[in-house]
C-alpha positions in Angstrom: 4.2 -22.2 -4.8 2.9 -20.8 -7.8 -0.4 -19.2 -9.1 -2.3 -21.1 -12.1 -4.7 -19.6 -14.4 -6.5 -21.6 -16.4 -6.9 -20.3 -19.6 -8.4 -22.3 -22.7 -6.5 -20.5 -25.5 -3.5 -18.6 -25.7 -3.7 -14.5 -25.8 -3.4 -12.5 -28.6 0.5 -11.3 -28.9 0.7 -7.8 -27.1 2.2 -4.6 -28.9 5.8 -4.6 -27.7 9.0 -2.6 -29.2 8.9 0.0 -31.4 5.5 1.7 -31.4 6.3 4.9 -33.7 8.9 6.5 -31.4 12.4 6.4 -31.9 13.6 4.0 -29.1 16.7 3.5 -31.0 19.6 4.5 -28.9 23.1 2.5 -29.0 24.2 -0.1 -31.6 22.1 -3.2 -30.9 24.9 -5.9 -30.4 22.9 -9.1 -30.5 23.9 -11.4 -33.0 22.2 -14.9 -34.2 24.4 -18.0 -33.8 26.1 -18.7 -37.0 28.0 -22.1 -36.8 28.0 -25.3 -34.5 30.6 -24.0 -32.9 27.9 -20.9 -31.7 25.2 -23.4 -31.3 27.3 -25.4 -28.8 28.5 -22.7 -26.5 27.0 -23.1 -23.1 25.3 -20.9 -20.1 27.2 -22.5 -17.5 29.4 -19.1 -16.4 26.0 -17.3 -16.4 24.5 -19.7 -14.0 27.6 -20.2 -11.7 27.6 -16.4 -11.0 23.7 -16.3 -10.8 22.2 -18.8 -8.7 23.8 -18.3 -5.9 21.7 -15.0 -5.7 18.3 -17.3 -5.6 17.4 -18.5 -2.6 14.6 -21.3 -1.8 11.7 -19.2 0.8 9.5 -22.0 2.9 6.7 -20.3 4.9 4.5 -22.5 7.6 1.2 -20.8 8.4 -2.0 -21.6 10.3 -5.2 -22.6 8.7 -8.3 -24.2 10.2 -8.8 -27.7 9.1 -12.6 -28.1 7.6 -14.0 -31.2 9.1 -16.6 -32.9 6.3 -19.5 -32.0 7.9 -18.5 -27.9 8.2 -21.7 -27.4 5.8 -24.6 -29.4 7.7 -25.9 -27.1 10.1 -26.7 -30.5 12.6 -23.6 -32.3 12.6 -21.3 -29.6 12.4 -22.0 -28.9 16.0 -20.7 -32.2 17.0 -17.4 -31.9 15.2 -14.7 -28.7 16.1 -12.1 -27.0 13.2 -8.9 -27.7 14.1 -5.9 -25.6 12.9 -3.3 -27.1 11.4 0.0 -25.8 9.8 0.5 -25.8 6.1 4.1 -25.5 4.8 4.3 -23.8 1.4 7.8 -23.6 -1.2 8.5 -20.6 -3.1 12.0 -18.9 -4.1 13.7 -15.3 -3.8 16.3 -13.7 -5.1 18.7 -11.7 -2.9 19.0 -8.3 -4.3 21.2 -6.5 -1.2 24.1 -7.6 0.1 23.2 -7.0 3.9 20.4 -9.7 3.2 17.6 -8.1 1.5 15.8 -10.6 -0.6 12.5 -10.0 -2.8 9.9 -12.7 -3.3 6.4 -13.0 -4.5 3.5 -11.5 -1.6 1.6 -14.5 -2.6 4.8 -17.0 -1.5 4.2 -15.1 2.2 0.9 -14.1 2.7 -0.5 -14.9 6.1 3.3 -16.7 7.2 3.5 -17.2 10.6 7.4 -18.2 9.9 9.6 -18.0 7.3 13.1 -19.6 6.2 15.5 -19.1 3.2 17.7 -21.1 2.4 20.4 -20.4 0.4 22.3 -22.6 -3.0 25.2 -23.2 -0.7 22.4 -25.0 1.9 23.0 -22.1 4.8 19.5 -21.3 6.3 18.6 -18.2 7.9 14.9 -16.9 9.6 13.6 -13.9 7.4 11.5 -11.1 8.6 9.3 -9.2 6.5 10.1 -5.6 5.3 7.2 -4.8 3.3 4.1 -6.7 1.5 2.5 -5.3 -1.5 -0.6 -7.5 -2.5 -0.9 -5.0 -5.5 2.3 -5.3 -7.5 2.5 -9.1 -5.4 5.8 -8.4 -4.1 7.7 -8.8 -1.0 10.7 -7.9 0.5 12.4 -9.9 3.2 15.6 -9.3 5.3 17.5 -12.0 6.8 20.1 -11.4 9.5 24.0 -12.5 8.4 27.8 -11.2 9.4 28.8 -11.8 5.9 28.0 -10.0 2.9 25.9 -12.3 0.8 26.0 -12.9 -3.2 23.9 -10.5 -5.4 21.9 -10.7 -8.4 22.1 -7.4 -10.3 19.5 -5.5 -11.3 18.8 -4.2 -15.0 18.7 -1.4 -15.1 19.0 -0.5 -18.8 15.3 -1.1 -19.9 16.5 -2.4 -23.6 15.2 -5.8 -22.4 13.2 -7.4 -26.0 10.7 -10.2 -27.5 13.2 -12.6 -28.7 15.9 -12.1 -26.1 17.7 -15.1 -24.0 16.7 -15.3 -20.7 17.1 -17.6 -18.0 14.6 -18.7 -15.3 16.1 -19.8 -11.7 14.2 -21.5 -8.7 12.8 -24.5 -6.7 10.0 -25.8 -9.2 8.2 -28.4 -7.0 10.6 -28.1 -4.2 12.7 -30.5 -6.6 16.0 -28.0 -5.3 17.6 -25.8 -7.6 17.1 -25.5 -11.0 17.2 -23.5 -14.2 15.1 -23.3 -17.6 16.5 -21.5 -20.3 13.9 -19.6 -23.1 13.2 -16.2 -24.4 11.3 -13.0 -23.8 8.1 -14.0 -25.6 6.0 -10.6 -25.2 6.4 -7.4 -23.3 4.3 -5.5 -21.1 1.7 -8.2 -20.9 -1.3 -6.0 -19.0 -4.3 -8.7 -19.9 -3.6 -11.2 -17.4 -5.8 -9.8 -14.4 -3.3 -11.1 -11.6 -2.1 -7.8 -10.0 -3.2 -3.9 -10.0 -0.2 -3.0 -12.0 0.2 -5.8 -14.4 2.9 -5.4 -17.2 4.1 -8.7 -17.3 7.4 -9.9 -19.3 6.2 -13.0 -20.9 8.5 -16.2 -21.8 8.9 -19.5 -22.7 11.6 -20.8 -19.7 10.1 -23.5 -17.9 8.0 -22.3 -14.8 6.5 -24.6 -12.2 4.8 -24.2 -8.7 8.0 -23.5 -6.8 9.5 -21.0 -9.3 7.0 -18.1 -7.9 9.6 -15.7 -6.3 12.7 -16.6 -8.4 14.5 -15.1 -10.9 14.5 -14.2 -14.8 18.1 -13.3 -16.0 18.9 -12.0 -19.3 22.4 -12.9 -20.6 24.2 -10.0 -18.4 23.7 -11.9 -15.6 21.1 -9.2 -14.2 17.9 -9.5 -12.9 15.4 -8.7 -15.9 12.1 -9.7 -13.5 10.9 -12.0 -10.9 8.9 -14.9 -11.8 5.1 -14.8 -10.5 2.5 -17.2 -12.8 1.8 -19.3 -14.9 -0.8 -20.3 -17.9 -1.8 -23.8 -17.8 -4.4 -26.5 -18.2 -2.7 -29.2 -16.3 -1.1 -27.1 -13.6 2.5 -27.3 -15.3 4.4 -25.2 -17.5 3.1 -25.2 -21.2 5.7 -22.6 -22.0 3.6 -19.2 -21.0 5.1 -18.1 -17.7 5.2 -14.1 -16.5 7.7 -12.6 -14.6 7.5 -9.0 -13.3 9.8 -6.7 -14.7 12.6 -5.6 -12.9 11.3 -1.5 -13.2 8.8 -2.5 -10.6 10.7 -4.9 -8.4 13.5 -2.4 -8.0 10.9 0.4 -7.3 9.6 -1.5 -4.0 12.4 -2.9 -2.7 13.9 0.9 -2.3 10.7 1.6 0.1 11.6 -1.4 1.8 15.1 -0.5 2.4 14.3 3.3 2.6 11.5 2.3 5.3 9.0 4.3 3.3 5.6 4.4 2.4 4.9 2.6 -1.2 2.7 5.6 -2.9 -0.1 4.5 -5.1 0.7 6.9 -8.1 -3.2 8.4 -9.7 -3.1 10.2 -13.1 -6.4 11.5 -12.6 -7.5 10.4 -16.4 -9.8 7.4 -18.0 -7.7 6.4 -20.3 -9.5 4.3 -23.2 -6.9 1.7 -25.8 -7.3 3.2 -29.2 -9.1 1.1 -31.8 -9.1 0.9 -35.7 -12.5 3.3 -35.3 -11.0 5.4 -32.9 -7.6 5.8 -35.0 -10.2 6.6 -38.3 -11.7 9.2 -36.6 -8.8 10.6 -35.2 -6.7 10.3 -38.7 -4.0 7.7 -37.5 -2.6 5.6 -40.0 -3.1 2.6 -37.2 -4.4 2.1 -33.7 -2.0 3.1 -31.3 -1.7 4.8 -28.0 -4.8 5.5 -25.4 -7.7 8.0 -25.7 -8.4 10.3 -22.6 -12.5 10.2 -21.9 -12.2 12.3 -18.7 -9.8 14.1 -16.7 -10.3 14.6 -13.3 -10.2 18.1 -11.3 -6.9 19.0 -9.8 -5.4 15.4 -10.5 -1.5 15.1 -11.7 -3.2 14.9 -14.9 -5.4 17.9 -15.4 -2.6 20.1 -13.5 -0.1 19.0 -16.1 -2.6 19.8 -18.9 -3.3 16.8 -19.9 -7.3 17.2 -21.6 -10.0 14.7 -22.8 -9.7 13.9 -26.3 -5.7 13.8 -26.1 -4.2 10.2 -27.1 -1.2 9.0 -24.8 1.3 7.5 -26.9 4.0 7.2 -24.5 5.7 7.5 -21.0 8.9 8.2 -20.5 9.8 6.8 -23.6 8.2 3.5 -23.5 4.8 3.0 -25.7 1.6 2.8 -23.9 -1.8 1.2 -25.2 -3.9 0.9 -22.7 -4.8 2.6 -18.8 -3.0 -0.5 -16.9 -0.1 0.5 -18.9 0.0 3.7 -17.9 -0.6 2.9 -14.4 2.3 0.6 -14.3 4.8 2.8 -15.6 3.7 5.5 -12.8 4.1 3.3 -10.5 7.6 2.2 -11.0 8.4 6.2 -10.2 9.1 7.8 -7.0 6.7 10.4 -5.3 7.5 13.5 -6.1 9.3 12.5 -9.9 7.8 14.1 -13.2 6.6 11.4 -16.1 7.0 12.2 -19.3 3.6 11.7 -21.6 4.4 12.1 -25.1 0.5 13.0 -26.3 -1.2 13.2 -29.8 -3.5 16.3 -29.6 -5.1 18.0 -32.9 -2.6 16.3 -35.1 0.4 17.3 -33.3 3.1 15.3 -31.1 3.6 17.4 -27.3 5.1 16.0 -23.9 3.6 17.1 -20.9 5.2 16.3 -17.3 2.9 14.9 -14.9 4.0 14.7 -11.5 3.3 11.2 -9.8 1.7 11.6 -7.2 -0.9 9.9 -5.0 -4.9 10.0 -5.3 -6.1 12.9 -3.7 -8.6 12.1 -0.5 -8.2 10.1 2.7 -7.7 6.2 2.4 -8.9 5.4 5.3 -11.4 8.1 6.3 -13.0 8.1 9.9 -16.4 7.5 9.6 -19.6 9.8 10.5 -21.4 7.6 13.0 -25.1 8.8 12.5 -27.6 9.7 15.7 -30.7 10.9 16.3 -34.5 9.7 15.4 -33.9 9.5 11.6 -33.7 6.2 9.2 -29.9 6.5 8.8 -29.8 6.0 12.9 -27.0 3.8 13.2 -25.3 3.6 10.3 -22.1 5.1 9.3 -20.9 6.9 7.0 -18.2 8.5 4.7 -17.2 10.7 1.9 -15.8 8.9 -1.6 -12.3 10.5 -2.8 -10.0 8.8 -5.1 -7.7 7.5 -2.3 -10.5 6.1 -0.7 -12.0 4.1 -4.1 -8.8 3.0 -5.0 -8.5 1.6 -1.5 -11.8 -0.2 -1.2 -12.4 -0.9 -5.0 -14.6 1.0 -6.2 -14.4 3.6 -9.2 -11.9 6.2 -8.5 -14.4 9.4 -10.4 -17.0 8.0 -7.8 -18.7 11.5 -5.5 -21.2 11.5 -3.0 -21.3 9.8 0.8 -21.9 5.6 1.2 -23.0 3.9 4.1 -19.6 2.0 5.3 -21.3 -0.1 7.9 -24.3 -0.7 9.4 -25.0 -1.4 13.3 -27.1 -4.7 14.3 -30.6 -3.8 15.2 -29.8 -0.3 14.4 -33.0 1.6 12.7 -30.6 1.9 9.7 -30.7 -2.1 9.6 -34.3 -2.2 10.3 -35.0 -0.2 7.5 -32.9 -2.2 4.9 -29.6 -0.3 4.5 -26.4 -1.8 3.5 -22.7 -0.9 3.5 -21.6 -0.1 0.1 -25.1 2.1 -0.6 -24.7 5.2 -2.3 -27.0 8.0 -0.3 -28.2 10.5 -3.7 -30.8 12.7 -1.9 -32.1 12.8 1.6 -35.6 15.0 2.1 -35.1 16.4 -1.4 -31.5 17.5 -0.7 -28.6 16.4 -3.3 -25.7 14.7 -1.0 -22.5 15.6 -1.8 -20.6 15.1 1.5 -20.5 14.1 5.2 -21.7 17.9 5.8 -24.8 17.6 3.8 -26.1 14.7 5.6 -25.3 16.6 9.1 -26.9 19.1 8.0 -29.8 17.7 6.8 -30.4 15.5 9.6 -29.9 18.2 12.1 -32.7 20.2 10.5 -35.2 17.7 10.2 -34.6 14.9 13.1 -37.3 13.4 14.5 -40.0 13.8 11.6 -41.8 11.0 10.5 -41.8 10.4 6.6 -38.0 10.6 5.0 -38.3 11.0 1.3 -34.7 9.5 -0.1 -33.0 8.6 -3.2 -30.1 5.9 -3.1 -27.9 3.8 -5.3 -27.1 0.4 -4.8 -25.2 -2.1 -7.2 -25.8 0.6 -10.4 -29.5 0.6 -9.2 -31.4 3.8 -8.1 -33.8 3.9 -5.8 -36.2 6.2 -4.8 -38.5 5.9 -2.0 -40.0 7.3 1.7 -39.5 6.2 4.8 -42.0 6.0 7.5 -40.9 6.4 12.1 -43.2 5.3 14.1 
């Protein structure tokens, strides 16, 4: 199984290598073919050690069967959804020798039984370790008294546009099978699929099977794990994404460290610099990402990060956009230190920013609200950053929303939905849980409620009458 995008045009090529700081390190030993004898040398070595590392995943789960009639409000009485079971094909790639394979979330989600199978045909029932619909990865363990083959991870980062790589999995349950291409782009972020996109683009063969398997580079290691595709038809037109092994690696050591995956929050709004932006800022061309706004006490404002800087880079690896930077926080453990390399008044600095979680609760209990008032039986809780990040909504967001709403509550009656933003309640500003306690305490039971709220970007100010 595989996710299709449909997509009219190709995107514009993403900024990849060398973005004004010196990546250069060791002697590049790539060279390009330079007789027939080059030109006829083969992968087979590579593949012999690799697949048996890749593993076919099936997953069976229950969905309800839609009769025809599930939209006609008469005959849908007369007919009954049945469940049924719906068997679905992805790969994995075995990454621990104990049994420890990673897979795509989307190949799992909702599996009410999973198998892997392995090359050599031996099948084993996986459990799941973690899910992580945001990076949409998985990490499975099976249960074996052998060790089982490995695919390496790379861990050198020197990964290129232009580099051979192979692409290994089950395209259309077909078995086995392997595509050969290259690295078309780096750090794809455009492509909208996960919260931490930085996708290795290339031009291997991927199908609906492949989701889960594995990209190799010509080590033999694991350069990223194969996730999407771009097509019209629904098959490979040569623009698959894989994600990059910085990531993968990063969750499957809280798997098998049994931790908590932290949500890493710089704390800025970072903005991708454009040809005006780089005028007014004297560049000699766009690079890096503006800071607009820096948020209080964030890993960002207590590293010194302030608005008007322009990120160029972290940890060494160029950075145009705010999913970039995102992504390459998130491939860091809790507690680490980034490096930002950061163009401020002319000059080149580095900052370390600790990564670190959004501050607030993510899941908050809620104030459940009493009393002869209009917000009677609704509740109730404060916005953080933890809790926006969680639920979607814009991490700078302040103030108290209504989170739910009871039936035939006076909060219903009077219109009130979750997801509304409370601004003022009887001319009081509402910045907190408090506030609204304490307003209501000193003025339950009165009759008229002046109120100000926000709903969708809309602000609405009104009264409210009891009776």
């Amino acid at each position: 199984m595989i996710r299709t995008v449909l997509f009219a045009c190709l995107l514009a090529s993403a900024p990849a290598a060398a973005q004004e700081i010196d990546l250069a390190g060791a002697a590049d030993d790539r060279v390009v073919p330079e007789s027939r004898m080059d030109m006829q040398m083969s992968f087979a070595p590579l593949v012999r050690e690799a697949t048996p590392a890749v593993v076919n995943v099936f997953s069976r789960r229950v969905v309800a069967n839609q009769h025809p009639f599930a939209n006609d409000p008469f005959f849908s009485r007369m007919f009954r959804s049945q469940p049924r079971e719906q068997n679905s094909l992805g790969s994995g790639v075995i990454v621990d020798a104990s049994g420890v394979i990673v897979t795509n979330n989307h190949v799992v989600a909702g599996a009410t039984e999973l198998r892997v199978v392995l090359a050599d045909r031996r099948e084993f029932e996986a459990r799941i370790l973690l899910t992580d619909e945001a990076t949409d990865l998985a990490v499975l363990r099976v249960e074996t008294s052998e060790p089982l083959p490995v695919l390496p991870f790379d861990r050198s980062g020197d990964i290129e546009v232009g580099d051979l790589v192979l692409a290994i999995g089950n395209p259309f349950g077909v078995g086995q099978t392997v595509t050969s291409g290259i690295v078309s782009a780096l750090a794809r972020t455009d492509v909208g699929q996960t919260d931490f996109a930085s996708f290795i683009q290339t031009d291997a063969a991927i199908n609906p099977g492949n989701s889960g398997g594995a990209l190799v580079d010509m080590d033999g290691e694991l350069v990223g794990v194969n996730t999407m595709i771009f097509s019209r038809s629904g098959g490979s037109n040569g623009i698959g994404f894989a994600i990059p092994v910085e990531m993968v690696a990063r969750v499957v050591d809280t798997a098998m460290s049994e931790g908590e995956l932290i949500r890493p929050w710089l704390g800025a709004r970072l903005q991708p610099v454009d040809s005006d932006i780089a005028d007014a800022f004297g560049l000699s061309r766009p690079r890096g990402a503006l800071v607009n706004e820096v948020y209080p006490q964030a890993a960002a404002d207590e590293a010194g990060l302030m608005q008007g800087d322009i990120v160029l880079a972290i940890d060494g690896q160029a950075v145009n956009n705010e999913a970039g930077a995102r992504f390459r926080l998130a491939t860091r453990a809790a507690g680490d230190d980034a490096v930002f390399t950061v163009l401020r008044d002319g000059q080149e600095m580095t900052f370390d920013v600790a990564v670190q979680p959004a501050p607030g609760i993510a899941e908050p209990d809620p104030f459940e609200v009493a009393g002869r008032n209009p917000l009677s039986g609704a509740a109730m809780v404060t916005l953080s950053p933890a809790f926006n990040e969680r639920v979607g909504l814009d991490p700078f967001r302040s103030g108290v929303v209504v989170s739910a709403v009871g039936r035939r509550s006076v909060a219903g009656r009077f219109g009130f939905r979750p997801g509304d933003h409370l601004v003022e309640l009887m001319g009081t500003p509402i910045r907190s849980l408090d506030d609204v306690a304490e307003v209501l305490a000193r003025h339950d039971g009165e009759q008229v409620w002046p109120l100000v709220v926000e709903r969708r970007g809309q602000r609405f100010e009104t009264s409210v009458r009891l009776y």
